[in-house]
Structures are given as C-alpha cells and as structure tokens.
C-alpha positions as CSV (number, residue, x, y, z in Angstrom):
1,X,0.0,0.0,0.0
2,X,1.2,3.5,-0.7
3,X,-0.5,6.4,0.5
4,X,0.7,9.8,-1.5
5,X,0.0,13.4,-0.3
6,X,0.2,16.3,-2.1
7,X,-0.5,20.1,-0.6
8,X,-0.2,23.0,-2.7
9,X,-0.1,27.0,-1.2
10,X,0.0,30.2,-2.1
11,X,-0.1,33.4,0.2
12,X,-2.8,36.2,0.8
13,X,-4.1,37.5,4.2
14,X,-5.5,35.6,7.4
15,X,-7.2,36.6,10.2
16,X,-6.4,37.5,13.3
17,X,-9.2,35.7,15.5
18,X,-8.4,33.5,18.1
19,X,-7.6,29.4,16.7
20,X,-10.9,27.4,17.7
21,X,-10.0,23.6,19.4
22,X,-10.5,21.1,17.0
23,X,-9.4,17.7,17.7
24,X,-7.8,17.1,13.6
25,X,-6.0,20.4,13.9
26,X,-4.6,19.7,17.8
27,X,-3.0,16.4,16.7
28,X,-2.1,17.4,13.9
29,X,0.2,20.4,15.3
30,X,1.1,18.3,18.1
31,X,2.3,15.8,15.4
32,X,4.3,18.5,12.7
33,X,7.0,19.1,15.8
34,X,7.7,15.6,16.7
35,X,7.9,14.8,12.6
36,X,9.9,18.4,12.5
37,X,12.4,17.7,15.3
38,X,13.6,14.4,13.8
39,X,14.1,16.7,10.5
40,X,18.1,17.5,11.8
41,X,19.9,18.4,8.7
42,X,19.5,23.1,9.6
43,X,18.9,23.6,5.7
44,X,15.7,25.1,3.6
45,X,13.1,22.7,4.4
46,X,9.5,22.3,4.3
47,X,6.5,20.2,4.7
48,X,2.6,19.7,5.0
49,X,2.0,18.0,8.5
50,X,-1.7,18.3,7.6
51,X,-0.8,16.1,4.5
52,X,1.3,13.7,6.3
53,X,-1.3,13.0,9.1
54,X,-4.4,12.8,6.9
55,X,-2.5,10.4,5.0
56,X,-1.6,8.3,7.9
57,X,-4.8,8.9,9.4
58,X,-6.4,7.1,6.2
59,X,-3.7,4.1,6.6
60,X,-4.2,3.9,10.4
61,X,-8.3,3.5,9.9
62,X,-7.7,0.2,8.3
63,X,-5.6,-1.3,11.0
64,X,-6.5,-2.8,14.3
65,X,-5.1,-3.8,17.6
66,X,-1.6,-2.7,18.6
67,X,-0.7,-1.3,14.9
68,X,-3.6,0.5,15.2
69,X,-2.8,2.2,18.9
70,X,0.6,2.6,17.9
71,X,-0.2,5.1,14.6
72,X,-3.0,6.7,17.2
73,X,-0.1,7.7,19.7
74,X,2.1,8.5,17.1
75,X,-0.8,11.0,15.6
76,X,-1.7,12.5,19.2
77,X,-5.3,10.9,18.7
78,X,-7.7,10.3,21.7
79,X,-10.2,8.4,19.8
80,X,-10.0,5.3,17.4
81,X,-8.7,6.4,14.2
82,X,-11.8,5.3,12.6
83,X,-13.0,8.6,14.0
84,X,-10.5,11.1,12.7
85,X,-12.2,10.1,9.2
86,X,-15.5,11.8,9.5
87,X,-13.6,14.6,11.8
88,X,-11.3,15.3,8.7
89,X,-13.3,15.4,6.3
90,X,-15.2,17.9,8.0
91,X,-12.4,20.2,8.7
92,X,-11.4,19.4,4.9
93,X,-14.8,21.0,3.8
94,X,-14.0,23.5,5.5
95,X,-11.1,24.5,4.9
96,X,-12.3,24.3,1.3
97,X,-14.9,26.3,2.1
98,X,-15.3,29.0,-1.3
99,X,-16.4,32.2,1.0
100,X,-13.1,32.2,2.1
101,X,-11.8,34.1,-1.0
102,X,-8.4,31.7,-1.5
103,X,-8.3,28.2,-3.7
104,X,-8.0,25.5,-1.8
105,X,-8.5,22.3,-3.0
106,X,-8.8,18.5,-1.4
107,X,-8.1,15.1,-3.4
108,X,-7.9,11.8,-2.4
109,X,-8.0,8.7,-4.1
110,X,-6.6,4.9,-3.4
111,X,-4.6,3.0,-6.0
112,X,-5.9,-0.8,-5.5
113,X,-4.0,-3.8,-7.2
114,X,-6.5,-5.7,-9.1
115,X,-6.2,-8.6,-7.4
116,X,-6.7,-6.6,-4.0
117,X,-9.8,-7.0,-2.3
118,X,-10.7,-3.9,-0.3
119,X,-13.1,-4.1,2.9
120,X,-16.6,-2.6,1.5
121,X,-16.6,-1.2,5.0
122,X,-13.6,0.9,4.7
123,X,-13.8,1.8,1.1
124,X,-17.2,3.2,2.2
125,X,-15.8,4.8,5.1
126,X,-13.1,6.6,2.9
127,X,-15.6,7.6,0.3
128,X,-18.2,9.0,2.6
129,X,-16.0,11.2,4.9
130,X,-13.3,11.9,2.4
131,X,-14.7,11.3,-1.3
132,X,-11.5,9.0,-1.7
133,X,-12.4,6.7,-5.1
134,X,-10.6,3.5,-6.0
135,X,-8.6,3.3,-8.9
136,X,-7.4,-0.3,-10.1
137,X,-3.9,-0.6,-11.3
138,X,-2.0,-3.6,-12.4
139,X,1.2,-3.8,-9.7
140,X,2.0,-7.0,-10.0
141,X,2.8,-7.3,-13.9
142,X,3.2,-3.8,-14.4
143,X,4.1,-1.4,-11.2
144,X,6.6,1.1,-13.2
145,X,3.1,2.0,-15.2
146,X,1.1,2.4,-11.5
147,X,3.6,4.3,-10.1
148,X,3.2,6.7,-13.6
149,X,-0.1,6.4,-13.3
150,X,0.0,7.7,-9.3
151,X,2.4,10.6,-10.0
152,X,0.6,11.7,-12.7
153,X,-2.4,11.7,-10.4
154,X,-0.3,14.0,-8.0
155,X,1.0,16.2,-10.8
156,X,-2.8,17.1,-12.0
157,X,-4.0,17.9,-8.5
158,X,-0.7,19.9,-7.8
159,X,-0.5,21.7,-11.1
160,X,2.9,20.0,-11.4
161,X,4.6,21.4,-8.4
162,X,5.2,18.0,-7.8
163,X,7.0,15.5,-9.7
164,X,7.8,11.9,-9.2
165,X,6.5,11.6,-5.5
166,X,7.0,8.0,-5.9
167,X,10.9,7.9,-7.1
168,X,12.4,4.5,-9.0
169,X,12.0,1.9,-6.6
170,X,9.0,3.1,-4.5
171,X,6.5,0.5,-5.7
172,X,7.0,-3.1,-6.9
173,X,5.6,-6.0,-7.7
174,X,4.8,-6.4,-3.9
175,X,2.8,-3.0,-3.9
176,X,-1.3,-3.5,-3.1
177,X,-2.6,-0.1,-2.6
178,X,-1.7,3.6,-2.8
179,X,-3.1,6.3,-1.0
180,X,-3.2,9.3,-1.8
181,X,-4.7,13.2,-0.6
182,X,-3.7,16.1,-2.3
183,X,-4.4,19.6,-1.4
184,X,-3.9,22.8,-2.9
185,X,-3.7,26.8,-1.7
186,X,-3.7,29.2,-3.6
187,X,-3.7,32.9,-2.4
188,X,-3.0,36.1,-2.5
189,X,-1.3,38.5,0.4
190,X,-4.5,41.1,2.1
191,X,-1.5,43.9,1.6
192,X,0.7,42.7,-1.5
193,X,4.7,43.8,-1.8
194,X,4.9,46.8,-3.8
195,X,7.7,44.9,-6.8
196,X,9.2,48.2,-7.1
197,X,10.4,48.2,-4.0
198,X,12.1,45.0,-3.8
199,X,16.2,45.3,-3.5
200,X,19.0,42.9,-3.3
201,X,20.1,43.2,0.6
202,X,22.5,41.0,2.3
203,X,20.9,38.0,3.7
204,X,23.7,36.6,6.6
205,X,23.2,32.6,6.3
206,X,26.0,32.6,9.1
207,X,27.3,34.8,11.5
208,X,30.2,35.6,9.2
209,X,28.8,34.7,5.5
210,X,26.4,36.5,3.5
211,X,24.4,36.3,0.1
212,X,22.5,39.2,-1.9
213,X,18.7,38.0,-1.8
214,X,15.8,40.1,-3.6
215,X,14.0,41.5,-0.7
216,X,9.7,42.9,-0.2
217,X,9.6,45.8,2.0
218,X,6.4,46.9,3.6
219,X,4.8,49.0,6.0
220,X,1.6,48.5,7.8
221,X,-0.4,47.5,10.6
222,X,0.1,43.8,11.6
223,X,0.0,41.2,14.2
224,X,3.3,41.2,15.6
225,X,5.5,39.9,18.7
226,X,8.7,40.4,20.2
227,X,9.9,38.3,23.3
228,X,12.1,36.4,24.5
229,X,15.0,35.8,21.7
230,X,12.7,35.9,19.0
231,X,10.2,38.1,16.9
232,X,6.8,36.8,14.5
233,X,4.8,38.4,12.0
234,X,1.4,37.2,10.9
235,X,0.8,38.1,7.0
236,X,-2.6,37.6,6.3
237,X,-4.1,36.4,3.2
238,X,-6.9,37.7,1.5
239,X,-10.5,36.4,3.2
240,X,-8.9,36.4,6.7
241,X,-9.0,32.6,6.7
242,X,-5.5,31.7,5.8
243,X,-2.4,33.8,7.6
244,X,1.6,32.6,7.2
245,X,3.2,33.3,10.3
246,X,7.3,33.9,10.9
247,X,9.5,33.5,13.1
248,X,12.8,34.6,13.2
249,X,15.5,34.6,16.4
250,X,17.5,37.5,17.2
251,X,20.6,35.8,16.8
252,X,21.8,34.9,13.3
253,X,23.1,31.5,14.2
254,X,19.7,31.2,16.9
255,X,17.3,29.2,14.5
256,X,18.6,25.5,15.8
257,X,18.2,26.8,19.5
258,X,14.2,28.0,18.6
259,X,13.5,24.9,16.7
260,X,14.4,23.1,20.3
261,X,11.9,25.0,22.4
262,X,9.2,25.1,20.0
263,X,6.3,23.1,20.0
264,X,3.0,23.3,19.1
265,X,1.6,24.7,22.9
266,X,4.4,27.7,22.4
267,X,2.8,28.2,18.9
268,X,-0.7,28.6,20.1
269,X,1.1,30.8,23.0
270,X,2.8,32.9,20.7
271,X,0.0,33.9,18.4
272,X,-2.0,34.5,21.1
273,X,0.4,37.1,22.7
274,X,0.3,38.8,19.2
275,X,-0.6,42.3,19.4
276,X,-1.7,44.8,16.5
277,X,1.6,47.2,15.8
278,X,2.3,48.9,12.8
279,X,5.4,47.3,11.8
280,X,8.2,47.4,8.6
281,X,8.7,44.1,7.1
282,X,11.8,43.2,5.3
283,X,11.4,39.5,4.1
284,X,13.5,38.1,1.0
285,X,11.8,36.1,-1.9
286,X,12.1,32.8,-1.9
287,X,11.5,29.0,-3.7
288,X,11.9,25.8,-1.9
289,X,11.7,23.3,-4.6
290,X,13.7,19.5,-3.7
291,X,14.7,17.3,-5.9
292,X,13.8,13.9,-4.1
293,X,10.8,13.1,-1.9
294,X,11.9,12.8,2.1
295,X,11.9,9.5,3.2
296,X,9.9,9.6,6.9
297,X,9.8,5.8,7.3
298,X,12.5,6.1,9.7
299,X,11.2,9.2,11.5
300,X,7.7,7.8,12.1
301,X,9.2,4.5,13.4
302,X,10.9,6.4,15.7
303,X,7.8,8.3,16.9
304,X,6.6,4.6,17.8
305,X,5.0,3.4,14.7
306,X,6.9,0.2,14.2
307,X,4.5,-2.5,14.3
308,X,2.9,-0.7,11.2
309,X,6.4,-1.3,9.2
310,X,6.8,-5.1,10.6
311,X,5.7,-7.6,7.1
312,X,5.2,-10.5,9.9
313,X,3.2,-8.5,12.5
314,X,1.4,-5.1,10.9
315,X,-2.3,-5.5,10.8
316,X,-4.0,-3.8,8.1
317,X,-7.3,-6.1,8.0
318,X,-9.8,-3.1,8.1
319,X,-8.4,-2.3,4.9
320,X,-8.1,-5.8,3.5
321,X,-8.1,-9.7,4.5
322,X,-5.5,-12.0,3.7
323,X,-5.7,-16.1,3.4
324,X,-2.0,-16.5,3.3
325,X,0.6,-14.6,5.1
326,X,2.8,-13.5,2.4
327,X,-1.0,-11.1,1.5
328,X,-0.4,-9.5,5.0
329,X,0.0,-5.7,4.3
330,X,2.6,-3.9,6.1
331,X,3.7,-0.1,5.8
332,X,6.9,0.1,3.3
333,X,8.7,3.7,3.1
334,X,6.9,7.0,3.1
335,X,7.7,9.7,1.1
336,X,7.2,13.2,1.1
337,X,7.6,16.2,-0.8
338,X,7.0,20.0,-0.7
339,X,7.3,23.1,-2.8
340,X,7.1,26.6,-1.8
341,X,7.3,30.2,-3.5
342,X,7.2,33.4,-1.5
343,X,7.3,36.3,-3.5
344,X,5.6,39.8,-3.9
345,X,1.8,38.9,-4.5
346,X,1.7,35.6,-2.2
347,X,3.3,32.1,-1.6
348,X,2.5,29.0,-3.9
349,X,3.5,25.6,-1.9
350,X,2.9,21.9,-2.7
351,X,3.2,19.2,-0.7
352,X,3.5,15.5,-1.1
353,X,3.5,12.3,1.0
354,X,3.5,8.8,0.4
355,X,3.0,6.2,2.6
356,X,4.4,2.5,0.6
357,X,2.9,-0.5,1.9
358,X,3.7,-4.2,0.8
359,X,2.6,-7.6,0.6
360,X,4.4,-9.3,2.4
361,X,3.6,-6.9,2.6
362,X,0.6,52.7,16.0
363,X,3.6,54.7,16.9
364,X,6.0,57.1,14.9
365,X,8.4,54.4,14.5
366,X,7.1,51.4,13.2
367,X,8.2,48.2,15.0
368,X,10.5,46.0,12.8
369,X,10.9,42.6,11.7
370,X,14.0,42.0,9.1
371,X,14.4,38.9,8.1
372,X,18.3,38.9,7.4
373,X,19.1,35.9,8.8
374,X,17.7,32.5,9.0
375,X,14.2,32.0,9.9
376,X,11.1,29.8,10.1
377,X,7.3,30.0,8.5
378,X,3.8,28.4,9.3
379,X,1.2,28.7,6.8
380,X,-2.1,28.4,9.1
381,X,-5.9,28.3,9.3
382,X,-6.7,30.9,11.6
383,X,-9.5,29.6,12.6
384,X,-8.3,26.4,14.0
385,X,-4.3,27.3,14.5
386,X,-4.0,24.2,12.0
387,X,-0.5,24.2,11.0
388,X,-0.8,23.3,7.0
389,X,2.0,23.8,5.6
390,X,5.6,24.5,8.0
391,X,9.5,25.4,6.7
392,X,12.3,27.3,7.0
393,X,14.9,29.0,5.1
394,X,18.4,29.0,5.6
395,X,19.6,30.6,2.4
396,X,17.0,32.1,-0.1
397,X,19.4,32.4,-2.5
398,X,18.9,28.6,-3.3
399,X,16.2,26.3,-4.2
C-alpha cells in the first residue's frame, strides 16, 4: 500500500481571530513538531504536516489492535482512528470552504491492485467522509506504469509542483494499494509587496557569511511579537482565513536553539500574545523546490509506529483480509515532498507524502521585523491554528 499526499499554497491575508479547538488540527500540530524535530539536517526545508497526518490517518483506519494504537499515539489521537475520518473530512470541507476568498482544494484517491480486495466497509468509510475513489492498477505485472499512473495523479492535482513523488523503486511488484490526498492553496497576500520596492540586501546565512537576496519591504499595521530571543509576523491572506506566520530569532546563528523549544503549545502561546503594531517588514523572496521526496519511514518509526512497518506482524485487516501470510500488508517507506514560493503577491506551496505498503507486505516608528538571517514560516488556518504547511529558510538564495 502507498498512501501519497500532495499540498499546494500560495499566500494572501489571514485573520487575526483566536484558533478554535479542534481535535484534527490539535494532533495534527502536536504531530508536525515531533515529525519536524527528527528533521536535523538546519537547511531550507518544508513540509505539509496536515498532509502527512491525513494520509496516515487514512492508513491507520484500516488497521486494528496494537498497529492500530501505535499510529493513534504517534498522531496524538484520543479516539479510534476510525474517528479522525469523519472529523477530517469535516475540517477538509471547511477548509475548502469557497467564501473564504483563497483556492484551496482536497483530493484523495486509493490505488488498488487488481487482485486486492478492499473491505466494503472501509472503502465506504473513505468515500463517505473523504470522497476518496478506488482506482485499479496492475502492480504485479506492471508497477513502473502504476507508479506513472500515481504521480501523474499528483502532478494534476498539484498543477505539477510536484513531480515523481513515488521515485524508481518506490512501488514493486509487492505494492497492493496507494493512497493518496492532495491539497492545494492558492492565495494572495490582504496587503501585496509593492515589486518596485524589492532590492538585493544581504541576507547573513551565518554569523560571518552573507548572500544578496531580492528582498519585499512593507509598511503596515500587523499582528506582531517580540519576546524572549525571537520576533513573529502574521501576514494575512486575502478572506482572513489563511495567515503565514514567521519567526525569526534574534541571533543569526539562533534558529537550531528556537526549533528546540518550539512546540505546538508555544505556537498557540505565541500567536496568542500577538498584538496589532504597525510594523516594517523586510522579508526576502524565496522557492523551496527539492529534488527527491523525504523519506519519513524512519522518523515515524521512531515516533513509535513500528509495528505498522513489521511484514510479519502489521495488521491492516480493516483495509483488507489475507488467506495467506505473504498477502499481510505492512507499511513500506513513506515519502514526502514540498514546494514553496514566497514572493511579492503571495506564496505558492505543494506538498506531497507517500505512505508504501507491501505484501508481504501605532507609533512614529514602526516596529521591525527583518528577516536577514535564517528563519522559520507556518502557513495556518486561523481559525483552527492548523498548522498546514511549515518550513524554514536558511539561504534564499537557493532552491
């Protein structure tokens, strides 16, 4: 089974109201720092934690017993993960939700071997509370033409951001079923960058090395904070559903030290000790766009996952029975990818994971926040502090 994710953003304005408690968006934050910790090498980086934890929220509803508890913990989910279907496909529809002036779009489908037979229950299940279809593909005889077929799939929902999710290798003749929920953003800043305003200016990557980046300037009234070691901006996008927040340390070699403390309580703490200021923002264009999908097997099994991963003792039966044990489905490698543009009008982001299982598997003076130095960003729903897409950037002067 694979189970792909792509996200797609782009920036306009948020809100400033208070995040609502909603048990999806709770886990899920709770979930982007422990994935986001075990993410050690301090470089530009970025990825959807809403897209990895629906995804393994769709792969954890078909197991049972200890696999089962063990993806629950992992996701920081009270209930039986059969519940965090319904629960996400509600927040989905909302977040979707045209009145709130930005594009943002939610796909899922599953990528069934032919000879796999699927529960009715949980095909049903998937359907209902996420629209997820089956598609049949032939992995046995022909799994370099599925796993085409699958990042095409992600290509069309992510207008190509992303490309080969699924690298060589990633599906074989052991593959039984692919997963897969894209989302897409799209939207434009509340206040846009006047482009005629944008300069080269030093960007210090270290404490003694610098590179020219094109950097926005503006001027305006903001949600802003400064405390601590560390200042934030909240940008909003347009509609006052969607904000990207930023965080930058004092000290230019201080990001490694922030990413330490932070967690999703001092995130919720933070924006919540935002105050209105009218504030200069200096923030440099920028395009994270890898070339190969992260691997997170490792990391999730690490986060306590592992019985998912074991071929001789993963149970997947909600999702499919086996007569023979070389039919039991295991987790096999999941792979993620992400693509992010900041510039002048907004940010444009995609995001993709895939989850591979086998057979057998006011005053005069405007406050300021300059972001010369390395520095972190959370695009959010303000509505529920849902973290859905996360980064940071190192050196905007690369890809």
């Amino acid at each position: 089974m694979i189970i792909a994710v792509p996200l797609f953003l782009s920036a306009g304005p948020a809100g400033a109201s208070p995040a609502g408690f909603d048990p999806v968006a709770a886990a899920s934050n709770q979930f982007a720092f422990d994935v986001w910790k075990k993410l050690t090498a301090l470089d530009n980086q970025a990825f959807s934690p809403a897209s990895l934890w629906l995804a393994l929220c769709m792969t954890g509803a078909g197991a049972r017993g200890e696999t089962e508890l063990e993806i629950r913990k992992a996701l920081h989910f009270g209930e039986p993960l059969a519940m965090c279907l319904p629960l996400s496909g509600r927040l989905s529809a909302a977040l979707a939700d045209p009145a709130r002036k930005v594009t943002f779009r939610i796909a899922n489908r599953l990528f069934g071997d032919n000879a796999l037979q699927i529960e009715k229950a949980y095909q049903a299940a998937v359907s209902q509370a996420l629209k997820a279809s089956v598609e049949r593909v032939n992995f046995k005889q022909e799994f370099e033409k599925a796993r085409a077929r699958i990042n095409a799939w992600v290509e069309e929902q992510t207008e190509k951001r992303i490309q080969d999710l699924v690298p060589s290798g990633g599906v074989n003749a052991l593959t039984r079923l692919v997963l897969v929920n894209a989302i897409y953003f799209l939207g434009d800043w509340e206040s846009p960058f006047d482009p005629e305003i944008t300069r080269p200016q030093p960007f210090r990557t270290k404490e003694n090395e610098s590179r020219d980046a094109p950097t926005m300037h503006k001027t305006e009234h903001l949600r802003f904070y400064a405390r601590d070691g560390l200042k934030a901006v909240e940008l909003p996008y347009q509609g006052n559903a969607y904000s990207m927040l930023f965080l930058l340390p004092d000290a230019v070699d201080g990001l490694a030290d922030l990413e330490k403390k932070l967690d999703a309580g001092r995130i919720a703490a933070i924006t919540r000790d935002m105050k209105a200021k009218r504030v200069h923002v200096a923030l440099p264009r920028f395009t994270i766009n890898p070339g190969e999908p992260l691997r997170a097997g490792e990391i999730l099994q690490a986060l306590g996952m592992r019985l998912a991963f074991d071929m001789a003792n993963a149970d997947f039966g909600a999702i499919a029975r086996w007569s023979r044990p070389e039919d039991r489905l295991f987790i096999g490698e999941v792979f993620h990818k992400a693509f992010v543009k900041v510039d002048e009008k907004g940010t444009e982001a995609a995001a993709a994971t895939a989850v591979s299982t086998l057979a057998f598997g006011a005053p005069a003076r405007p406050a300021e926040f300059i972001a010369d130095h390395p520095f972190l960003f959370f695009l959010r729903d303000t509505a529920t502090g849902l973290i859905v897409f996360m980064g940071r950037v190192t050196d905007p002067s690369r890809s």
